[in-house]
C-alpha positions in Angstrom: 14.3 -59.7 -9.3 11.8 -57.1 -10.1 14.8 -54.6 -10.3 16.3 -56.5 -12.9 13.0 -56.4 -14.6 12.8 -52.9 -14.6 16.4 -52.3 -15.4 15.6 -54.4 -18.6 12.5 -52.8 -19.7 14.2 -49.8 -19.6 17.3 -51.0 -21.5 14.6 -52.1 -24.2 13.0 -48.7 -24.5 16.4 -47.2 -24.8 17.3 -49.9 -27.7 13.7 -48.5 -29.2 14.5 -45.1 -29.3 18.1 -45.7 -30.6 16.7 -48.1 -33.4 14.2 -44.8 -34.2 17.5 -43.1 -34.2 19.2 -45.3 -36.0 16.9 -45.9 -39.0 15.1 -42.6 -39.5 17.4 -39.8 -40.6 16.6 -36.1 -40.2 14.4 -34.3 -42.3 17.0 -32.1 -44.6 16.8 -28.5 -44.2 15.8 -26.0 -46.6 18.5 -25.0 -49.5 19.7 -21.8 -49.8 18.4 -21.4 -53.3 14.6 -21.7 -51.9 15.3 -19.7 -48.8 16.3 -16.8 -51.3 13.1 -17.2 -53.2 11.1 -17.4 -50.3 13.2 -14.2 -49.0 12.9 -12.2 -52.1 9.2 -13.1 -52.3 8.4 -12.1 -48.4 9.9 -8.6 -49.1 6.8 -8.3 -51.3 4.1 -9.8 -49.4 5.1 -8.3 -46.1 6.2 -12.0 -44.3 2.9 -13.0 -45.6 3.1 -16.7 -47.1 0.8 -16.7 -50.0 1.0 -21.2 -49.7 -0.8 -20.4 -46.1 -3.4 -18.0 -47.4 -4.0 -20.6 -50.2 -4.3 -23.8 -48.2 -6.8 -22.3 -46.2 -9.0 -20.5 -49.0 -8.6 -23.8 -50.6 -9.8 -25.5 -48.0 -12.9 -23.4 -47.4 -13.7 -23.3 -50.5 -13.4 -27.3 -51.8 -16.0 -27.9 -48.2 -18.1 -24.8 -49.3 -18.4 -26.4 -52.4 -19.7 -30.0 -50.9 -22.5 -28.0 -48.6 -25.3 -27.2 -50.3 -27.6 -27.2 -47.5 -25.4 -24.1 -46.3 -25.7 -22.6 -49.8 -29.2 -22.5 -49.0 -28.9 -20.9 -45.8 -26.4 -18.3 -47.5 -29.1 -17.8 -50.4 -31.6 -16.9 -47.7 -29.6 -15.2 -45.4 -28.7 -12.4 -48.6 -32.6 -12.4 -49.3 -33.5 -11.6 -45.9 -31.1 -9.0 -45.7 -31.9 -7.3 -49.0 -35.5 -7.6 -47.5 -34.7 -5.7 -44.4 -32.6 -3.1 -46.1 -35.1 -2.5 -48.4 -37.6 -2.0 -45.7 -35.2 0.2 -43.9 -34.6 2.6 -46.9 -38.5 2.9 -47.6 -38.7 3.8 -43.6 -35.5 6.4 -44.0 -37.2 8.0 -46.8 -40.2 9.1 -44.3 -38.0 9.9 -41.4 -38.2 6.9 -39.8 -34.0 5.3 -39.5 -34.4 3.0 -36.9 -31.4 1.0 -38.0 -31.6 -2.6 -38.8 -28.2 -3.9 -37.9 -25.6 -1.6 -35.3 -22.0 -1.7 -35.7 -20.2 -4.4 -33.4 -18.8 -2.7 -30.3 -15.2 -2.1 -31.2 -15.9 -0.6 -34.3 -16.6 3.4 -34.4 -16.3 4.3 -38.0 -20.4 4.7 -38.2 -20.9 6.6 -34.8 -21.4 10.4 -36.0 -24.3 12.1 -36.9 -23.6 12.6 -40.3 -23.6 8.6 -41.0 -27.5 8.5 -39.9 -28.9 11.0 -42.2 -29.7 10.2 -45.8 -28.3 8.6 -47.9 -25.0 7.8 -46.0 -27.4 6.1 -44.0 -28.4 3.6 -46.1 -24.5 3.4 -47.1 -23.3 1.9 -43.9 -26.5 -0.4 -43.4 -25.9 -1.9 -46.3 -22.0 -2.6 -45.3 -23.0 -3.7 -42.2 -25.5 -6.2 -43.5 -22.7 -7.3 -46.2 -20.1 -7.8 -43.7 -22.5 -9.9 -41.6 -23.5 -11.9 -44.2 -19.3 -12.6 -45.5 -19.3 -13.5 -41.9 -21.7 -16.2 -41.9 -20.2 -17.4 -45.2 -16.7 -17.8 -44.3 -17.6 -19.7 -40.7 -19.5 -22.6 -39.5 -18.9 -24.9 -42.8 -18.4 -28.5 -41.6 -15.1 -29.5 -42.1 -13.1 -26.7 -42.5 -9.8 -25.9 -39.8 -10.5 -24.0 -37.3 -7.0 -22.2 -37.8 -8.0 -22.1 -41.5 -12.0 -20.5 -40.9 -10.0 -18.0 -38.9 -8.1 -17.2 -41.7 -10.9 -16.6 -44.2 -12.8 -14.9 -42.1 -10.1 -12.6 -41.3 -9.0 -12.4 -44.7 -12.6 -11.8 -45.6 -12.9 -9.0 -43.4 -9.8 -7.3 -44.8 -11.1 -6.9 -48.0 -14.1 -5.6 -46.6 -13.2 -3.2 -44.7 -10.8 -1.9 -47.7 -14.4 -1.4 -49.7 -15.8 0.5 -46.2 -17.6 3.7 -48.0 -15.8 5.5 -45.0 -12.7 5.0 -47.4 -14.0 7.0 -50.3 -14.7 11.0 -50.4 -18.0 10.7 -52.3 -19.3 8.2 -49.5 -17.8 9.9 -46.5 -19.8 12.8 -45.3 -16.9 14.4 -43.1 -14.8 14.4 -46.2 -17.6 15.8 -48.3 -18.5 18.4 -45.5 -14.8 19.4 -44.8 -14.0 19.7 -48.5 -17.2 22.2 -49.2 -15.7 24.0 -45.8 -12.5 24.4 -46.4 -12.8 24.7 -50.6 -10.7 21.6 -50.7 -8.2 22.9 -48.4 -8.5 19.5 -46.2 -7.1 17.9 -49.7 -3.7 19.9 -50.1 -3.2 19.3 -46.3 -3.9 15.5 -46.8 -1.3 15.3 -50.0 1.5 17.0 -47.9 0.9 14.7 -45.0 0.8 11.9 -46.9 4.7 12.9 -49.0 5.9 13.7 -45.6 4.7 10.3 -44.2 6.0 8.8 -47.4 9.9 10.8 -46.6 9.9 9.3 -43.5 9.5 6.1 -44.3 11.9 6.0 -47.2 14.4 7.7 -44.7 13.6 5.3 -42.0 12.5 8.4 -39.5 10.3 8.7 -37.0 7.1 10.1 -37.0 6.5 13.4 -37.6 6.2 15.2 -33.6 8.1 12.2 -31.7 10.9 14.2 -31.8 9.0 15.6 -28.8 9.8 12.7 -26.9 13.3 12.3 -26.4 14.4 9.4 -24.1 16.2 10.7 -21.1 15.1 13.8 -21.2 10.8 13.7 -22.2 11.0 9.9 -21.7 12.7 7.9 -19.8 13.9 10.6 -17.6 13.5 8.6 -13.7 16.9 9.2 -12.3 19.5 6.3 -12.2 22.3 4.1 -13.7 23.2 1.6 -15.5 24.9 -0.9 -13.4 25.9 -3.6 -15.3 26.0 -4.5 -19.0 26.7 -7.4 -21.9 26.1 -7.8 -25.0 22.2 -8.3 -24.5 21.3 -6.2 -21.4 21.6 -3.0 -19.7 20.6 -3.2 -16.0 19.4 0.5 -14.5 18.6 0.6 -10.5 17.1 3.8 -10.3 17.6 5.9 -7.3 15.6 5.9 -4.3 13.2 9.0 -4.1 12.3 8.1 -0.7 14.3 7.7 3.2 13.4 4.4 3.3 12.6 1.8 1.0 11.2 -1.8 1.0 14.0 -4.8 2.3 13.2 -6.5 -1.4 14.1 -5.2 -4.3 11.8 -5.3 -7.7 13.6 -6.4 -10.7 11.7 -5.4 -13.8 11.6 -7.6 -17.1 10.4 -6.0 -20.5 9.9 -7.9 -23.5 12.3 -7.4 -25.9 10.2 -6.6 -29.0 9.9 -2.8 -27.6 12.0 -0.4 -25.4 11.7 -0.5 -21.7 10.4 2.8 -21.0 6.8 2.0 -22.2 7.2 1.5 -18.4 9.0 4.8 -17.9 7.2 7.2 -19.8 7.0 10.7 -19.1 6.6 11.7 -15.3 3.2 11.8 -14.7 2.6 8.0 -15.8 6.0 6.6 -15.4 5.3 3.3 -13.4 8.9 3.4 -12.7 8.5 6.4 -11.1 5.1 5.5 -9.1 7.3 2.6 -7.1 10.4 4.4 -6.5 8.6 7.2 -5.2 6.8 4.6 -3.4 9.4 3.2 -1.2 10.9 0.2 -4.0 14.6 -0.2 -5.3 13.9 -0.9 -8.8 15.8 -2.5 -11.2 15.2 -2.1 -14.9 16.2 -4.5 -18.2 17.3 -2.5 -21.4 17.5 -4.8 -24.2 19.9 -4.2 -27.1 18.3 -3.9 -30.4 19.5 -6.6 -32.4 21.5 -6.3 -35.5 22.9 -8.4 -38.7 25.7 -9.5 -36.3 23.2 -11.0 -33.6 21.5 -13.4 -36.2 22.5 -16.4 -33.8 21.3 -15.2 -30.9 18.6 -17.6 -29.3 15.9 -17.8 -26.5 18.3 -19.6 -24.0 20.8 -16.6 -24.3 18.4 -14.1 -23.7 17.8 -16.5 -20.8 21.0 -16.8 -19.4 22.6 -13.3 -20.7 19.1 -11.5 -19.9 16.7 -12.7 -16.9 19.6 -14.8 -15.5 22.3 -12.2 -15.5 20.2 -9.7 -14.1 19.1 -11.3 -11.3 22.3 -12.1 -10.7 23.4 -8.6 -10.0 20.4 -8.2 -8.7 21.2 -10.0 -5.9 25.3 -8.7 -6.0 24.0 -4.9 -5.3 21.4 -6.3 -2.6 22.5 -9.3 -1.0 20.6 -11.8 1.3 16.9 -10.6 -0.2 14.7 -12.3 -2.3 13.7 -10.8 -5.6 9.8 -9.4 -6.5 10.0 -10.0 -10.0 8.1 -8.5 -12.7 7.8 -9.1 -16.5 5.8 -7.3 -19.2 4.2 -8.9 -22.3 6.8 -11.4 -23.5 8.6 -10.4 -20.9 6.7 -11.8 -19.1 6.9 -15.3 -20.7 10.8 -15.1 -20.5 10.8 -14.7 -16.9 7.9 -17.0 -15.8 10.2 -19.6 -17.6 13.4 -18.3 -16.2 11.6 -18.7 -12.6 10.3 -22.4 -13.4 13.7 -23.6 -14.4 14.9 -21.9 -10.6 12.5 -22.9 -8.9 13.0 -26.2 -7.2 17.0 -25.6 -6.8 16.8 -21.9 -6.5 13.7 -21.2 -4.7 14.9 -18.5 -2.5 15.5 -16.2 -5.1 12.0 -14.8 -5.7 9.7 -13.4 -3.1 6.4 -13.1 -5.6 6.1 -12.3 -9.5 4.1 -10.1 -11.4 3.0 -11.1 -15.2 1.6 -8.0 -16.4 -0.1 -8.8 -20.1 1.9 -11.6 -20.4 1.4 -16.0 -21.3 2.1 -18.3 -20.5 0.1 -20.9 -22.4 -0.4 -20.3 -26.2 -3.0 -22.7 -27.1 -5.5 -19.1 -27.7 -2.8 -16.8 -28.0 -5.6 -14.6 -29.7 -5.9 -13.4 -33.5 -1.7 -13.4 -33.7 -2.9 -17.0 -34.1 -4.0 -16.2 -37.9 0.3 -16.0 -38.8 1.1 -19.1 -37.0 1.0 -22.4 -39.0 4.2 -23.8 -40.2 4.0 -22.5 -43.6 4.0 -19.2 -42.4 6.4 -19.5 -39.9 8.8 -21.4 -42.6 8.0 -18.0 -44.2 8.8 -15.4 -41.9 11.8 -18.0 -41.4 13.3 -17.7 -45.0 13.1 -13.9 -45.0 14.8 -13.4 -41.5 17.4 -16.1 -42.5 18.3 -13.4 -45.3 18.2 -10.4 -43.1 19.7 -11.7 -39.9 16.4 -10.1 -38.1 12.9 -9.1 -38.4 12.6 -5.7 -39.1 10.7 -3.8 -36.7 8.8 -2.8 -39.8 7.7 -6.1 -40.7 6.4 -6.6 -37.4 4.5 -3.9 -37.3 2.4 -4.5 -40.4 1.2 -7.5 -38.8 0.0 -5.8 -35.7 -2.0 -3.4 -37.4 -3.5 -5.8 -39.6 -5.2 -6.7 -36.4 -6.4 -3.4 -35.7 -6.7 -2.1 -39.7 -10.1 -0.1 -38.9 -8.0 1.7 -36.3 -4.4 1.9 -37.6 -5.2 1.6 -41.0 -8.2 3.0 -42.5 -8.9 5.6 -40.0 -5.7 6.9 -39.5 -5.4 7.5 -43.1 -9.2 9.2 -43.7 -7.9 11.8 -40.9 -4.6 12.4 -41.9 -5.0 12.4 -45.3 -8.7 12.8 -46.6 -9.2 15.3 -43.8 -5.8 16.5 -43.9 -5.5 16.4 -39.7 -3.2 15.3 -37.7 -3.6 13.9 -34.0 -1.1 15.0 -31.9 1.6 12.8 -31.1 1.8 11.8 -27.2 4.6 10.1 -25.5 2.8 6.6 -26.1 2.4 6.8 -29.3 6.0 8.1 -29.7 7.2 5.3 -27.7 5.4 3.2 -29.8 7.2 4.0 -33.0 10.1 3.7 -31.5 10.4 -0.1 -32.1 13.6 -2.9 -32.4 14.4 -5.8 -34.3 14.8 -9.0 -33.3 17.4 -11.7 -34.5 16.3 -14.4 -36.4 17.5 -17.5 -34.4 15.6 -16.1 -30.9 12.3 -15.0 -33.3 12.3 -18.9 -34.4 12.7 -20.0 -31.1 9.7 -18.3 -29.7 7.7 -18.4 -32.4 7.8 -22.4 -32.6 8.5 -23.2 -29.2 5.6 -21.2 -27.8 3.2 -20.0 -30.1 3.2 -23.2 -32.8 4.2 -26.3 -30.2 2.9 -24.4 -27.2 5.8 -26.2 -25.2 6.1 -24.4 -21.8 2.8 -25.0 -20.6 2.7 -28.6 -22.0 6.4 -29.0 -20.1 8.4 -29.5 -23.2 10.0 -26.2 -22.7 13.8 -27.6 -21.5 16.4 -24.9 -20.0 19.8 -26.4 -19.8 18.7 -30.3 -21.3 16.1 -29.9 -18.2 11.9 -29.0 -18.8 11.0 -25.8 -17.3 7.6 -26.9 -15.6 5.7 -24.7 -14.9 4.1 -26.3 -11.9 7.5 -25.3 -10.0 6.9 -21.9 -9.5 5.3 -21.7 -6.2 5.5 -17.8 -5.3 2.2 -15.5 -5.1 1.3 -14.3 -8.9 0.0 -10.7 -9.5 -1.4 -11.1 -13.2 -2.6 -8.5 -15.1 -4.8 -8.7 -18.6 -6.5 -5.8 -20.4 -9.7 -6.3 -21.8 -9.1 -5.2 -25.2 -6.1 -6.8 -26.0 -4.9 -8.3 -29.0 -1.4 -9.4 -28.2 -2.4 -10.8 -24.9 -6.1 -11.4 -24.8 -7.2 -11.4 -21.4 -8.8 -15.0 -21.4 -5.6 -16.3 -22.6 -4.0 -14.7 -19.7 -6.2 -15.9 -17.4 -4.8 -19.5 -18.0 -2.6 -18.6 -15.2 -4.7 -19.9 -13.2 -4.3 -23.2 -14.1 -1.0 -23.2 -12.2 -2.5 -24.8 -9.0 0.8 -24.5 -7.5 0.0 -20.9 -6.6 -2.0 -18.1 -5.6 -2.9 -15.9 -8.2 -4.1 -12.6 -7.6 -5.9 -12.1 -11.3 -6.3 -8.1 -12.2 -8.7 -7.1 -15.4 -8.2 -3.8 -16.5 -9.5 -1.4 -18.7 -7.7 -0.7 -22.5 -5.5 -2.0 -24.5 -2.4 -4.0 -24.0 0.0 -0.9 -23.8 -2.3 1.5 -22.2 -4.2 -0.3 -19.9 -0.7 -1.0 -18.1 0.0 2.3 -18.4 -2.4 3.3 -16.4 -1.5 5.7 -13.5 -3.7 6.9 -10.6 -6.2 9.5 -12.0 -6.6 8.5 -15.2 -9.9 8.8 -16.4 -12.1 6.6 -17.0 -10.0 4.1 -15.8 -11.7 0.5 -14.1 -10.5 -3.2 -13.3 -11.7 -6.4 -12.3 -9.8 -8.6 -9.5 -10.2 -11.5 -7.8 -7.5 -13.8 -5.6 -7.3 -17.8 -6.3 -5.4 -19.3 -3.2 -3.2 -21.6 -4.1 -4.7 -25.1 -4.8 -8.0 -23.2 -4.7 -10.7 -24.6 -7.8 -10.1 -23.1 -11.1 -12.9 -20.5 -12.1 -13.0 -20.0 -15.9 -12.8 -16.7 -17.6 -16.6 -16.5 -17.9 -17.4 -17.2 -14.3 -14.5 -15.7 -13.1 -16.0 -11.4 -14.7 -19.1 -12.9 -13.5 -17.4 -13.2 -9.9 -14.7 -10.9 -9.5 -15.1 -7.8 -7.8 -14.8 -4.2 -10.2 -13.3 -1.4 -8.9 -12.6 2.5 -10.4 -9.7 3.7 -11.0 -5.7 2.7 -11.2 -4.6 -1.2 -10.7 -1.3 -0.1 -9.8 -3.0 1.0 -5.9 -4.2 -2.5 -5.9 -0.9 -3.9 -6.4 0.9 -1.9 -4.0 -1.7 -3.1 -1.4 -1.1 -7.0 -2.4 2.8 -6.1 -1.9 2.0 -4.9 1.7 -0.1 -8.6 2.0 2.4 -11.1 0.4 5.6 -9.4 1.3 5.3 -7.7 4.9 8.3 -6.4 6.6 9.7 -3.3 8.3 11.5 -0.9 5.6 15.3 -0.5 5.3 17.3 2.7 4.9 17.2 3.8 1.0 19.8 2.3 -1.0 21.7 4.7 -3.0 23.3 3.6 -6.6 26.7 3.4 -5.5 28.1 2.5 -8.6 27.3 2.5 -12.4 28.8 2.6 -16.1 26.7 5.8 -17.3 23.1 7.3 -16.2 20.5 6.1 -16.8 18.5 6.0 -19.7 21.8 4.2 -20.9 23.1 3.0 -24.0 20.5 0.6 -25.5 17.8 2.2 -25.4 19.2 4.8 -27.6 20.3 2.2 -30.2 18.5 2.5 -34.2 
């Protein structure tokens, strides 16, 4: 009897969920006459939607307006500051600058000499004590979004840091002292940096000096082949540098918004290089830059045709071993869900991941956060629905918006107030050296993860199935950098919540590119780690730094010790690329 029971209380649901079927229709999708608007208007505003930026000024502004007890505390915050700079100018003028506010840690644009000696002094203590005060206005107002304070205050901050008397030659003492050096010769070099600049980006060329780093030959010049290839992937296995080599290979898994060889780079910090010569068979993902004609192209066929395929011939070349994969940045994402959807029917395909800069929950995805809301994403939508892609361009104004002091305003006072130039290097060449992405896959990921946050809440679904998370249950190197703001570390750290394994957690110095590239030797170089046994007690971020143990130099010797821990075994005889369609770098990664 109490099957029958069951049986009908689940007919009944059923009948409820087709009756919310049956009587509410779909929402309609956008015309084609507002996605043209939207498009044309996007080309403007960089992607930007100005209804976004609105809704949350608007939205400051209308609870702003209903706090007057925080008017009050505004009104005496600006008199106490005007107090203090006061006091500090009267101090200055007798030799005393003891400074009344200091620059926050990450920002440098006040740290030479010339910014503490009258009057520039009392310039940048009275932008500091400005930009503290917008600060306080734009945040901590009752009632206001925390997506849409973030905004403001960001926003905010944009506008101030446009005004930054660093900006301006009569307020900048290294452009005042360089121009009376050099007679204004600074100048003329500025002007003809800035029409070169100006060239190469109506010509779509590269940065002036990354010619220097040519892929295959500067770059991207470990020996191999490509093995395999469709329409999304190339697959190098590089060849072995040593007699022997581990039993299990290492299949490599780059995100797809950059070229692979941020991981081959030239050969004294290739980490491509480090593990071959190292005793690993490595196996490498090229991605195909998208064009026009991949507009369709979604997240489940860089799934299948990407992560899926590759370990498939993966596992062709070297039969009968398991697989230590390894993903980078999104990358990263792609194969940690690749591995969940596996791993209760194919669990004998991986021997242990590593996530280097990579999440896998988005719920503080960091300040990439600021151009997620669905008016923005609706956005971005329209103008790659007109394109077919997002332009690596496009994407890249939003990235240095997060960084504008140091890939904005800096770089242009140097280059073009003080008319020098920093030499290119093979990372920032690389970095220039960007793709597109098609617009159904850029939709994908940008809902699905970063607005809906779906893999970690398990409503990810590969093949009508949910790719839980809680399946993976291999050892987990994960790597964050501290200054990150693609992957900020304490969103990475959320890999810990996966109680289903052990997670050996690495914090490293830099930034999200080159605090992975980060070879043995480097200097200054230091990192955090600390190993969570699987179904060990979660430690959070601020315990966990308080806890973990620091170490100098390179994290890639610490990973190559956990690999001798998690995956013992005697070595094999090297495997030698026996086959292949071209070498190595390949096709792809050549690909404008």
């Amino acid at each position: 009897m109490s099957l029958h029971v069951g049986q009908d209380r689940r007919k009944d649901l059923q009948k409820r969920t087709d009756f919310a079927v049956l009587y509410h229709e779909p929402p309609e999708p956008p015309t084609n006459i507002d996605r043209m608007l939207h498009a044309m208007m996007g080309q403007f505003t960089q992607g930007i939607s100005p209804t976004s930026l609105a809704l949350a000024w608007l939205d400051w502004g209308m609870h702003l307006a209903q706090s007057p007890g925080k008017w009050g505390l505004l009104v005496e915050k600006a008199i106490n500051k005007d107090l203090r700079w006061l006091g500090y100018a009267a101090r200055a003028a007798l030799g005393n600058t003891e400074p009344v506010i200091e620059p926050l840690p990450q920002d440098r644009r006040f740290r030479g000499p010339a910014w503490q000696q009258w009057p520039y002094n009392l310039m940048q203590q009275a932008f500091l004590l400005n930009q503290q005060w917008w600060y306080n206005a734009t945040t901590g107002i009752d009632g206001v979004t925390r997506h849409h304070e973030q905004v403001v205050s960001f926003s905010a901050r944009q506008l101030l840091d446009l005004f930054s008397p660093v900006n301006f030659i009569a307020t900048n003492p290294d452009v005042s002292a360089a121009a009376l050096a050099e007679g204004g010769a600074n100048f003329v070099r500025g002007a003809i940096n800035l029409a070169e600049d100006n060239q190469r980006r109506l010509s779509n060329a590269a940065p002036a000096g990354s010619e220097a780093y040519r892929p295959g030959i500067e770059v991207a010049a470990t020996p191999g082949r490509v093995v395999f290839r469709n329409r999304l992937i190339e697959l190098i296995q590089y060849a072995p540098a040593t007699d022997t080599v581990r039993a299990e290979p290492l299949l490599i898994v780059p995100a797809w918004i950059m070229k692979y060889y941020i991981l081959d780079l030239s050969a004294h910090n290739s980490l491509v290089r480090y593990l071959v010569g190292r005793g690993h068979t490595v196996f490498m993902i090229s991605w195909h830059n998208p064009t026009a004609a991949d507009r369709d192209v979604g997240m489940e066929d860089y799934l299948r045709d990407g992560v899926m395929a590759a370990v498939d011939q993966v596992h062709a070349i070297v039969p009968d071993q398991a697989i230590n994969a390894v993903g980078y940045c999104l990358g990263g994402t792609l194969l940690a869900i690749a591995t969940a959807a596996m791993g209760c029917d194919k669990s004998g395909l991986f021997k242990s991941m590593t996530l280097l800069a990579a999440q896998v929950d988005f719920s503080e995805a960091g300040e990439l956060m600021l151009f997620i809301d669905e008016s923005q994403i609706a956005w971005l939508e329209d103008l790659m629905w007109q394109q077919g892609y997002l332009d690596n361009r496009q994407m890249a104004g939003a990235f240095r918006l997060l960084r504008s002091n140091d890939l904005v305003w800096s770089l242009a006072v140097n280059q073009y107030l003080l008319g020098r130039r920093a030499p290119m290097t093979d990372l920032m060449a690389w970095n220039a050296d960007a793709t597109r992405m098609p617009y159904r896959m850029h939709s994908d990921y940008l809902r699905k993860l970063f607005l809906n946050n779906d893999l970690f809440s398990g409503r990810y679904h590969v093949d009508g199935r949910p790719a839980a998370l809680s399946d993976i249950r291999l050892p987990i190197f994960a790597v964050a950098t501290m200054t990150d703001h693609v992957s900020p570390w304490r969103s990475v750290h959320k890999i810990h919540l996966m109680p289903s394994s052990e997670v050996q957690f690495v914090l490293t110095s830099g930034g999200h590119n080159a605090g992975i590239v980060s070879e043995p030797g480097h200097k200054g170089r230091h990192y955090y780690s600390a190993l969570q046994q699987r179904g060990g007690c979660y430690t959070d971020p601020d315990r966990w730094i308080e806890t973990a143990q620091e170490h100098d130099g390179s994290w890639w010797e610490e990973w190559l010790r956990w690999f001798e821990r998690v995956v013992p075994g005697p070595d094999v005889p090297a495997r030698a690329v026996v086959r292949g369609l071209c070498p190595a770098p390949g096709t792809y990664v050549l690909e404008r």
